[in-house]
Biopython code that builds the backbone (N, CA, C, O; Angstrom):
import numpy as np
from Bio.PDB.StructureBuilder import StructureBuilder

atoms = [
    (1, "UNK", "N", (113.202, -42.394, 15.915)),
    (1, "UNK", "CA", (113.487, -41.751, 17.203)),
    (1, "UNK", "C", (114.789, -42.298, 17.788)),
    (1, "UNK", "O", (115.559, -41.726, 18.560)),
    (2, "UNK", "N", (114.851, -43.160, 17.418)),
    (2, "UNK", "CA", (116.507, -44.634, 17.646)),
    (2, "UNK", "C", (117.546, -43.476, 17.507)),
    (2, "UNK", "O", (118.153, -42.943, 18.436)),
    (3, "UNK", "N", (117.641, -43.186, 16.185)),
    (3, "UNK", "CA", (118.691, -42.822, 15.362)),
    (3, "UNK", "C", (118.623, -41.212, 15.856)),
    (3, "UNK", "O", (119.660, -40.557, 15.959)),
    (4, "UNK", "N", (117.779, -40.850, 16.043)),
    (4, "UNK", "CA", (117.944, -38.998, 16.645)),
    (4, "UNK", "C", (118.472, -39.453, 18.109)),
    (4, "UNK", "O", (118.850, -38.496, 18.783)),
    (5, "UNK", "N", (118.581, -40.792, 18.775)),
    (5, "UNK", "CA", (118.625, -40.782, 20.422)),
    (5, "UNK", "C", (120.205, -40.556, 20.119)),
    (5, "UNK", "O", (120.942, -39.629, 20.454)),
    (6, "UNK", "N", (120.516, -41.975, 19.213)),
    (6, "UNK", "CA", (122.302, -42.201, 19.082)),
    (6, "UNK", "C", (122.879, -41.245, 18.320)),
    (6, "UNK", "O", (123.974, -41.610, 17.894)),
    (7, "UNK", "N", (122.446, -39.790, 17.875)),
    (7, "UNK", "CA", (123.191, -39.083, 16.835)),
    (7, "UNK", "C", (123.364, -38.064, 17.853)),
    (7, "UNK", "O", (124.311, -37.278, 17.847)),
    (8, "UNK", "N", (122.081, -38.086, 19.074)),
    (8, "UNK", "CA", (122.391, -36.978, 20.316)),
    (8, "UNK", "C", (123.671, -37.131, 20.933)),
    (8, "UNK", "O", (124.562, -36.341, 21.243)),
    (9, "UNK", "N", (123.510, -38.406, 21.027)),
    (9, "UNK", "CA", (125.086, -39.113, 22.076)),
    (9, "UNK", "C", (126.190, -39.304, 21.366)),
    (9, "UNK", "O", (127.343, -39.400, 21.787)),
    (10, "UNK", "N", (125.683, -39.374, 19.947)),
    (10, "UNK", "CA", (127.803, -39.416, 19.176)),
    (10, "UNK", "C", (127.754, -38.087, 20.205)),
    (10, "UNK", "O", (128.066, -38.010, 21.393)),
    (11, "UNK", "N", (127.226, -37.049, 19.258)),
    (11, "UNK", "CA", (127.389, -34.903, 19.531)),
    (11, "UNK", "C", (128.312, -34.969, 21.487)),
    (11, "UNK", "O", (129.319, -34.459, 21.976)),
    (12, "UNK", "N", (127.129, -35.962, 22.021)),
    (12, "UNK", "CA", (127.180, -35.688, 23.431)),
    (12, "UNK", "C", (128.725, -36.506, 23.790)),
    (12, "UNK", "O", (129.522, -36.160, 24.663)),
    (13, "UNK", "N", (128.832, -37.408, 23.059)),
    (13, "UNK", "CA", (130.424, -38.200, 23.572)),
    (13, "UNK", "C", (131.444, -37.579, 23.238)),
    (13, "UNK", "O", (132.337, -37.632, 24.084)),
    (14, "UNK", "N", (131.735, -36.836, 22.066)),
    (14, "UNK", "CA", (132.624, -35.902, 21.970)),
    (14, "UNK", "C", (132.772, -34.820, 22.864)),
    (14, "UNK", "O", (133.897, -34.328, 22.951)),
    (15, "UNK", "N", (131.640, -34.246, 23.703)),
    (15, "UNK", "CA", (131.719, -33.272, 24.306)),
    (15, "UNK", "C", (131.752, -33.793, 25.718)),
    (15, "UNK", "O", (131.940, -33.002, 26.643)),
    (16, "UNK", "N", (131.634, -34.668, 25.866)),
    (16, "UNK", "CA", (131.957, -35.714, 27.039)),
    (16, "UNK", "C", (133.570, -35.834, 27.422)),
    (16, "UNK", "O", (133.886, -35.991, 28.602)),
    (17, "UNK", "N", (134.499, -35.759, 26.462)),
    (17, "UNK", "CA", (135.309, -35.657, 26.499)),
    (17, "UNK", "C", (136.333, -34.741, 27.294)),
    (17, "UNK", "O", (137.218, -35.032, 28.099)),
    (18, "UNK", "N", (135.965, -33.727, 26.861)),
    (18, "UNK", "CA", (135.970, -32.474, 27.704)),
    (18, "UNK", "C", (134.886, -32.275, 29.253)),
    (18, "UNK", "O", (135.251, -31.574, 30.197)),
    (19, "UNK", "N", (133.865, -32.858, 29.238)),
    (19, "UNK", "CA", (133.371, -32.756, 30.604)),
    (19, "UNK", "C", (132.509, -33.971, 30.838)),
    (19, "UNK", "O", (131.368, -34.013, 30.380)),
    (20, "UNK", "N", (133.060, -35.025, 31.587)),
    (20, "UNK", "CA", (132.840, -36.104, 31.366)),
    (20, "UNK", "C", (131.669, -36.417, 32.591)),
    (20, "UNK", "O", (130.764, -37.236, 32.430)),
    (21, "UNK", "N", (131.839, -35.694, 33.710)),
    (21, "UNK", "CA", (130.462, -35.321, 34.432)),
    (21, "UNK", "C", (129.386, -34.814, 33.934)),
    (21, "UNK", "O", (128.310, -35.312, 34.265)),
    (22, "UNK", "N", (129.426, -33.611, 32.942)),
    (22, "UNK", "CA", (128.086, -33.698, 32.235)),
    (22, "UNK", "C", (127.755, -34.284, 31.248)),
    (22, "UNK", "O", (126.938, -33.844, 30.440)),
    (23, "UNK", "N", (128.314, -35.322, 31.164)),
    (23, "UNK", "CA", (127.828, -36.573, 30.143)),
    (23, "UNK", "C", (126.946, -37.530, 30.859)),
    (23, "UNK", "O", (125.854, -38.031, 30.592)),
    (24, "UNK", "N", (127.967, -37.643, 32.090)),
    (24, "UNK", "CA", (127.360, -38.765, 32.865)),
    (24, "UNK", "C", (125.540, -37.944, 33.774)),
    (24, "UNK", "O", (124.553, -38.580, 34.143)),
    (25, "UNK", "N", (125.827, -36.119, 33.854)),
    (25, "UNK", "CA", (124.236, -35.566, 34.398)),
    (25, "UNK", "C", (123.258, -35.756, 32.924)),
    (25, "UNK", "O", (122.040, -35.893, 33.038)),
    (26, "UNK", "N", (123.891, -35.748, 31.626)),
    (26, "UNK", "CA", (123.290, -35.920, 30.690)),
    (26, "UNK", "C", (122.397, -37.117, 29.818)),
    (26, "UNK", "O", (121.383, -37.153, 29.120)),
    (27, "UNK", "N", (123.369, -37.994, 30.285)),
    (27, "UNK", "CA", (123.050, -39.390, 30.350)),
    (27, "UNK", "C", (121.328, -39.632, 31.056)),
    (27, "UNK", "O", (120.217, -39.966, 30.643)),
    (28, "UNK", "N", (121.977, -39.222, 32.351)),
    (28, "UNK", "CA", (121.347, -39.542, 33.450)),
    (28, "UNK", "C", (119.596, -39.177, 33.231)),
    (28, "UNK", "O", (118.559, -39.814, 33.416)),
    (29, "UNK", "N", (119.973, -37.629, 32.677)),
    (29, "UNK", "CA", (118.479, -37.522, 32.189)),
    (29, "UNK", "C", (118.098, -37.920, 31.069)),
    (29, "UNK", "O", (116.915, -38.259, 31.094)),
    (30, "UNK", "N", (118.634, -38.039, 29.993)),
    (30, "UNK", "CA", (118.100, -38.721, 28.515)),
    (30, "UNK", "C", (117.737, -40.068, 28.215)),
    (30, "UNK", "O", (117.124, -40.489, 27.235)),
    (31, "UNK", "N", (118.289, -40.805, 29.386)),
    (31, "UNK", "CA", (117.502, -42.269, 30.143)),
    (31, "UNK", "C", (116.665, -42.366, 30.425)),
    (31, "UNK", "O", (116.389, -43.565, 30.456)),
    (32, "UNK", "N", (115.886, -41.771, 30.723)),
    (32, "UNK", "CA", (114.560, -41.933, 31.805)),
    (32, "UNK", "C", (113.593, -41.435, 30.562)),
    (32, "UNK", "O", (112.477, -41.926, 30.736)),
    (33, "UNK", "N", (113.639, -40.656, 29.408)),
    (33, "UNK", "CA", (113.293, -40.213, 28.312)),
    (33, "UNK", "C", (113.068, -41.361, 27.655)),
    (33, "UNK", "O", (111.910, -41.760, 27.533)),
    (34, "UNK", "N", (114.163, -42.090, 27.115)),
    (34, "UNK", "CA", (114.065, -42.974, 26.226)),
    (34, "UNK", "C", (113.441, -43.949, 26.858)),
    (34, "UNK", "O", (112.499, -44.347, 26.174)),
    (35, "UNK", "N", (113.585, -44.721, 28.235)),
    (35, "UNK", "CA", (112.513, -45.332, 28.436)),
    (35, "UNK", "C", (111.066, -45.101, 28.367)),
    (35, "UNK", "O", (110.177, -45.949, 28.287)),
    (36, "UNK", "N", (110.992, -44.156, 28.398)),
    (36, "UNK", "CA", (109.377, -42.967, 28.749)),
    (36, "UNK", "C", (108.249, -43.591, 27.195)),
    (36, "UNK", "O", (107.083, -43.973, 27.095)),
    (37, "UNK", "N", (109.712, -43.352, 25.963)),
    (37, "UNK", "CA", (109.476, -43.472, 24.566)),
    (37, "UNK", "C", (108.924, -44.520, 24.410)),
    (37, "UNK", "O", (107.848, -44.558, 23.813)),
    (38, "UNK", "N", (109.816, -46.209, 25.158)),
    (38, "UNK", "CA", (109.787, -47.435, 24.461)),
    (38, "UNK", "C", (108.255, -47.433, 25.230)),
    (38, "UNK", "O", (107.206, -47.722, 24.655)),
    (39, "UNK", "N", (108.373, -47.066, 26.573)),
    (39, "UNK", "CA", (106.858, -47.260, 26.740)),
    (39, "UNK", "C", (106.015, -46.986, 26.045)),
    (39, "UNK", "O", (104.851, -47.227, 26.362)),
]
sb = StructureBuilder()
sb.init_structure("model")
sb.init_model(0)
sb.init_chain("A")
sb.init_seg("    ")
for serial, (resi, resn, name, xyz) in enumerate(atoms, 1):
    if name == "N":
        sb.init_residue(resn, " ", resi, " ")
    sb.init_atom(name, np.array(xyz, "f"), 0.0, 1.0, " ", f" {name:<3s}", serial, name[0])
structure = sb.get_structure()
């Protein structure tokens, strides 16, 4: 599940690039996810 989180966010940092606010609304929600997980 590690490796599908960090292969979302390479995809998502490249496209971050170009809109670096919805990286940071993207972020924002895929955090609260991955903690959700480790729990």
């Amino acid at each position: 599940m590690v490796s599908n989180l960090n292969h979302t966010l390479e995809i998502e940092k490249r496209q971050g690039n170009i809109s670096k606010i919805q990286y940071s609304h993207y972020q924002a929600i895929i955090y609260p996810c991955s903690i959700e997980i480790v729990v």
